[in-house]
C-alpha positions in Angstrom: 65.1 -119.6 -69.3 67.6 -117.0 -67.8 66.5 -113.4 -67.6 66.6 -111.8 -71.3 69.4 -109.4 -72.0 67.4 -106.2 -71.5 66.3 -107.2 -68.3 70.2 -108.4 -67.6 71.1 -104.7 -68.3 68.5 -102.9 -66.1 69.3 -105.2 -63.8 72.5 -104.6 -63.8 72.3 -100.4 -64.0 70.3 -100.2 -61.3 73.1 -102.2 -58.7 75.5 -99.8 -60.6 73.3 -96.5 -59.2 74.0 -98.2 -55.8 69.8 -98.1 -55.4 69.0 -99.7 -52.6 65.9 -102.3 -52.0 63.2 -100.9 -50.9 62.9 -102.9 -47.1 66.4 -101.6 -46.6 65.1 -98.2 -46.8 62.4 -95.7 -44.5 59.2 -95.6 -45.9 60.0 -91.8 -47.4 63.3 -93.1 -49.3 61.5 -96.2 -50.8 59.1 -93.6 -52.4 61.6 -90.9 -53.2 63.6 -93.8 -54.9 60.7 -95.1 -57.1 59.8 -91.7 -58.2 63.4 -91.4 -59.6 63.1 -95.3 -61.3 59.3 -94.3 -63.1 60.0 -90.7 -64.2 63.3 -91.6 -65.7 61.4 -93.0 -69.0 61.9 -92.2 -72.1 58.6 -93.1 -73.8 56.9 -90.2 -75.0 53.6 -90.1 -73.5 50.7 -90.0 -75.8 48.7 -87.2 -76.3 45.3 -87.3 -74.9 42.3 -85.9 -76.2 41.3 -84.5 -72.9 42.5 -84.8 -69.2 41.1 -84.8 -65.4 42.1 -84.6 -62.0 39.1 -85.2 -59.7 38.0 -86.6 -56.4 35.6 -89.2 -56.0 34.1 -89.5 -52.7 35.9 -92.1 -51.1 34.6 -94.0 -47.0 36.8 -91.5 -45.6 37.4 -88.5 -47.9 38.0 -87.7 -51.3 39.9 -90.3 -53.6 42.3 -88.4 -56.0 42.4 -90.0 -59.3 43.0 -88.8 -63.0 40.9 -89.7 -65.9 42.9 -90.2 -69.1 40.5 -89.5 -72.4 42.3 -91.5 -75.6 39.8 -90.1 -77.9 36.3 -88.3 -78.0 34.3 -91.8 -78.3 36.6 -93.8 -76.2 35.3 -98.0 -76.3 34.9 -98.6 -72.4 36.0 -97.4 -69.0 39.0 -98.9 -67.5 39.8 -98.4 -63.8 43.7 -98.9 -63.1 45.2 -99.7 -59.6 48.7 -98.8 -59.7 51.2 -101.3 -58.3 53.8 -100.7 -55.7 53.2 -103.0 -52.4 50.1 -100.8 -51.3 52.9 -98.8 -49.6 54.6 -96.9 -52.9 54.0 -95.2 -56.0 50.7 -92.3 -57.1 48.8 -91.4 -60.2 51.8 -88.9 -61.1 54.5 -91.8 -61.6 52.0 -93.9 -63.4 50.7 -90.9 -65.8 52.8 -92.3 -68.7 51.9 -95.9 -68.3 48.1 -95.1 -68.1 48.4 -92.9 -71.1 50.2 -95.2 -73.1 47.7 -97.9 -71.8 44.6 -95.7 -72.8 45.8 -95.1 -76.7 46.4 -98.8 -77.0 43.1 -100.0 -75.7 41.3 -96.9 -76.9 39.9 -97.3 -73.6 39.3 -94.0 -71.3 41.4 -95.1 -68.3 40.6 -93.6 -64.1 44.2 -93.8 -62.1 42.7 -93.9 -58.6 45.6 -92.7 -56.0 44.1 -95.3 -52.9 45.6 -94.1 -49.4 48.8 -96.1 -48.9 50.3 -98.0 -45.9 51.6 -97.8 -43.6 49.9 -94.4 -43.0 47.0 -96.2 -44.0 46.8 -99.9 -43.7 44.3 -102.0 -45.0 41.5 -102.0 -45.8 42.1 -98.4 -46.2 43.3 -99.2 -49.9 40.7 -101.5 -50.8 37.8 -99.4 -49.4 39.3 -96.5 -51.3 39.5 -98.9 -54.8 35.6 -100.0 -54.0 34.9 -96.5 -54.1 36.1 -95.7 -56.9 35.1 -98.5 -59.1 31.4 -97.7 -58.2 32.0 -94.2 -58.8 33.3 -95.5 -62.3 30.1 -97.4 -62.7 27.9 -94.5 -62.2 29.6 -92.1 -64.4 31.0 -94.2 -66.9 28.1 -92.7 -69.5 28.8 -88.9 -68.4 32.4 -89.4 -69.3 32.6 -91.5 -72.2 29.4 -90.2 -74.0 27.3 -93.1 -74.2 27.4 -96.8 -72.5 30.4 -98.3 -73.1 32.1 -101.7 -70.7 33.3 -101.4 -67.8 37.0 -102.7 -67.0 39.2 -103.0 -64.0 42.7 -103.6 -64.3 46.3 -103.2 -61.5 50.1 -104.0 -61.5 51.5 -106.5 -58.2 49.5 -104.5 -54.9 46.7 -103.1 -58.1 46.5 -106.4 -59.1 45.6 -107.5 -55.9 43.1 -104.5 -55.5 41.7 -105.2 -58.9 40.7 -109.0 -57.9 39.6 -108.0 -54.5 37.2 -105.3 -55.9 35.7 -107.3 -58.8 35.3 -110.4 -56.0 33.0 -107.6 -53.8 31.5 -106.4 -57.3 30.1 -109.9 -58.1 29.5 -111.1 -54.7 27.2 -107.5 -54.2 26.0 -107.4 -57.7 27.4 -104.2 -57.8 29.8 -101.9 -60.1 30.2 -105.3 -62.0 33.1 -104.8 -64.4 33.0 -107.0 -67.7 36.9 -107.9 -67.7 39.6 -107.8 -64.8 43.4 -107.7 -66.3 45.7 -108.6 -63.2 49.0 -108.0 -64.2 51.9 -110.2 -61.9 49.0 -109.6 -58.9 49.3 -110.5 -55.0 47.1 -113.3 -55.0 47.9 -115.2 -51.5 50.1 -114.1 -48.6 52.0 -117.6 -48.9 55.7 -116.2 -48.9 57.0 -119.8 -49.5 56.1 -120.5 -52.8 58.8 -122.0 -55.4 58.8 -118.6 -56.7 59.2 -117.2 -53.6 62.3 -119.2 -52.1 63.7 -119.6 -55.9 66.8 -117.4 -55.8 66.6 -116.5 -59.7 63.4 -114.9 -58.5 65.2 -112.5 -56.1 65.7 -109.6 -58.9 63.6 -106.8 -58.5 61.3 -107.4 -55.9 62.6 -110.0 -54.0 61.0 -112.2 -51.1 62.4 -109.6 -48.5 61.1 -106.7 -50.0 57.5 -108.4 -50.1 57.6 -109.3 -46.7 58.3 -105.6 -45.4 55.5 -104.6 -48.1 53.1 -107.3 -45.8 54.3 -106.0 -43.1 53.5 -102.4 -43.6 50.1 -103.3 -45.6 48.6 -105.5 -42.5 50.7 -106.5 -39.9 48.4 -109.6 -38.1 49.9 -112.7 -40.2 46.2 -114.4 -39.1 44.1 -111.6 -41.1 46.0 -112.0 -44.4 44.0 -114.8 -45.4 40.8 -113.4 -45.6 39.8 -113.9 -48.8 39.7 -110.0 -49.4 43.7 -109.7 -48.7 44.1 -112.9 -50.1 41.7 -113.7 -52.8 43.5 -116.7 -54.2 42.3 -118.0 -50.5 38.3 -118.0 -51.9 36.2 -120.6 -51.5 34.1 -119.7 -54.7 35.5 -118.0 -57.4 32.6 -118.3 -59.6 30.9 -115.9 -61.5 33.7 -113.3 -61.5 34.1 -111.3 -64.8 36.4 -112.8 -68.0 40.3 -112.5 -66.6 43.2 -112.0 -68.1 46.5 -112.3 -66.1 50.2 -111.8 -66.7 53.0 -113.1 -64.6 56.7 -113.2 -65.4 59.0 -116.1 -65.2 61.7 -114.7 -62.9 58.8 -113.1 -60.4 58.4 -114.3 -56.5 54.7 -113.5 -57.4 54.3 -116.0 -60.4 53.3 -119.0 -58.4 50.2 -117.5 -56.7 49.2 -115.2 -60.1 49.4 -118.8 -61.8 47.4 -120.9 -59.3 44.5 -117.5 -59.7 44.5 -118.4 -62.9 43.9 -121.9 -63.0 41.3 -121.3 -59.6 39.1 -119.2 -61.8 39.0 -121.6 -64.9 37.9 -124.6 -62.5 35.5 -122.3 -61.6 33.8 -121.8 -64.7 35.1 -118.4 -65.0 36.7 -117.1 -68.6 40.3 -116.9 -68.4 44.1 -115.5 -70.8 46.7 -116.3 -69.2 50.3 -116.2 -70.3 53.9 -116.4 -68.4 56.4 -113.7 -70.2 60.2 -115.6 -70.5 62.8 -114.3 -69.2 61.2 -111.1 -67.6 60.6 -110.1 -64.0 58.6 -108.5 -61.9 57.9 -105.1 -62.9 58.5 -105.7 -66.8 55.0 -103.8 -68.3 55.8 -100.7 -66.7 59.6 -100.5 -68.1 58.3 -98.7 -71.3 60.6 -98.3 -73.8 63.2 -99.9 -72.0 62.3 -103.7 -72.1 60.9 -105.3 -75.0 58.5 -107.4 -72.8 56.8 -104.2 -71.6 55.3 -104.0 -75.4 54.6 -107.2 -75.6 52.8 -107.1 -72.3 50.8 -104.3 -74.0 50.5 -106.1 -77.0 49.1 -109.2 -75.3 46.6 -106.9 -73.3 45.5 -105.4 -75.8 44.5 -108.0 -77.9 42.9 -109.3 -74.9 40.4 -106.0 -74.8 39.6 -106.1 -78.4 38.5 -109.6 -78.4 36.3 -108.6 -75.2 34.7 -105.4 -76.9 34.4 -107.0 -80.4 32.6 -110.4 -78.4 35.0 -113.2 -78.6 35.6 -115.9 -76.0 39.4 -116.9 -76.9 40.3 -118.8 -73.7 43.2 -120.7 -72.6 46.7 -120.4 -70.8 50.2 -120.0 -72.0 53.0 -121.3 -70.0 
């Protein structure tokens, strides 16, 4: 299936605005330019019942991070990696996304800002994502008024932190979250997938542009496959929390978010997955300007209710 005709028009607008890639820009211009794509919106963002800016102790100094209160009685506690090749993107940019993320769940959700490559290359990121996820675990009673799940979720590079946390979480028996949501996640540091080298892939993050992401994340080709860069790359995946991943049909990442999936339910472990036609990388984010983005929602959503309410719907969608 060819890419859907809101995707087609983005697409198309943003080679109009002459907006570059990101690995054919500086570090600082890749940033500046996707602060201009994620503020443009024009999805209202829900109001909140309260908000906070804090920082959580982190291995080497404070972890900013924002906690987003839906309601007074929220349902659980959902800690959100925000996507971006672990070298782009803050709490800030993702504000409206989280917000719009905590009134559908009627979760409370924690935006961790993790120190980002290449100022801070791994496991700077990961350490900083551990952190903060046991901080989570800790307070989750103080700041949702009673014991309520704990979830972790993350976009691309969050998805990635999201798998690699809840992989130290079970293997540690620690800060165990109930659910992980890995939305189009780095799974494997395999750049020559069939979604990688397929050129209807090369939209909006393209093969290129994750390779200068990789590059600036952790340079030594040999260390990407540990299993904590690379946790498709696991020997045991068992006993890892229910999953529920997303991956988009036109996406250089869909291959290795797939082949997670399908590691973790040989594994015993609990798994949604579904592939989103004709969208591409990027698509849950684009609120209010691609219909897949609510239907990404939609689909996570459901996937959280079920969990809270007790069910064990499991199964992929291709």
């Amino acid at each position: 299936m060819a890419l859907d005709e809101a995707t087609r028009a983005l697409v198309a607008a943003m080679a109009a605005g002459d907006a570059a890639p990101p690995h054919e820009l500086t570090v600082p211009e890749a940033r500046a330019a996707m602060v201009g794509q994620l503020s443009s919106t024009t999805a209202a963002a829900p109001e909140m019942h309260s908000v906070d800016d804090i920082g959580i102790a982190g291995p080497d100094g404070t972890v900013p991070a924002r906690v987003l209160h839906p309601v007074e009685s929220p349902r659980a506690l959902l800690v959100y990696y925000h996507g971006g090749g672990w070298v782009l993107g803050s709490v800030d940019e993702f504000d409206v996304f989280g917000r719009v993320l905590a009134a559908r769940t009627g979760c409370s959700v924690v935006l961790v800002d993790y120190r980002l490559a290449p100022e801070h290359r791994y496991p700077a990121a990961v350490e900083d994502c551990w952190a903060a996820l046991r901080w989570a675990d800790r307070e989750r009673e103080r700041l949702t008024a009673g014991p309520v799940p704990l979830l972790v979720a993350g976009d691309s590079a969050g998805g990635n932190l999201a798998a690699v946390v809840s992989a130290r979480a079970a293997a540690t028996a620690t800060a165990q979250p109930s659910m992980q949501i890995l939305v189009y996640p780095v799974t494997d540091c395999d750049l020559d997938t069939a979604s990688y080298t397929d050129p209807e892939n090369q939209v909006i993050l393209t093969r290129d542009t994750m390779i200068w992401f990789w590059d600036h994340y952790l340079p030594d080709a040999q260390a990407r496959l540990a299993p904590e860069v690379s946790p498709l790359r696991a020997e045991d995946l068992s006993g890892l929390p229910e999953t529920v991943v997303l991956t988009a049909e036109h996406d250089v990442l869909r291959d290795e978010g797939e082949a997670y999936a399908r590691r973790l339910e040989e594994a015993g472990v609990r798994v949604r997955q579904r592939r989103f036609p004709g969208q591409t990388h990027g698509f849950l984010t684009q609120l209010d300007t691609l219909p897949g983005s609510e239907a990404g929602l939609a689909y996570i959503a459901e996937a959280v209710e079920d969990r809270l309410a007790g069910g064990q719907r499991q199964g992929s969608s291709v």
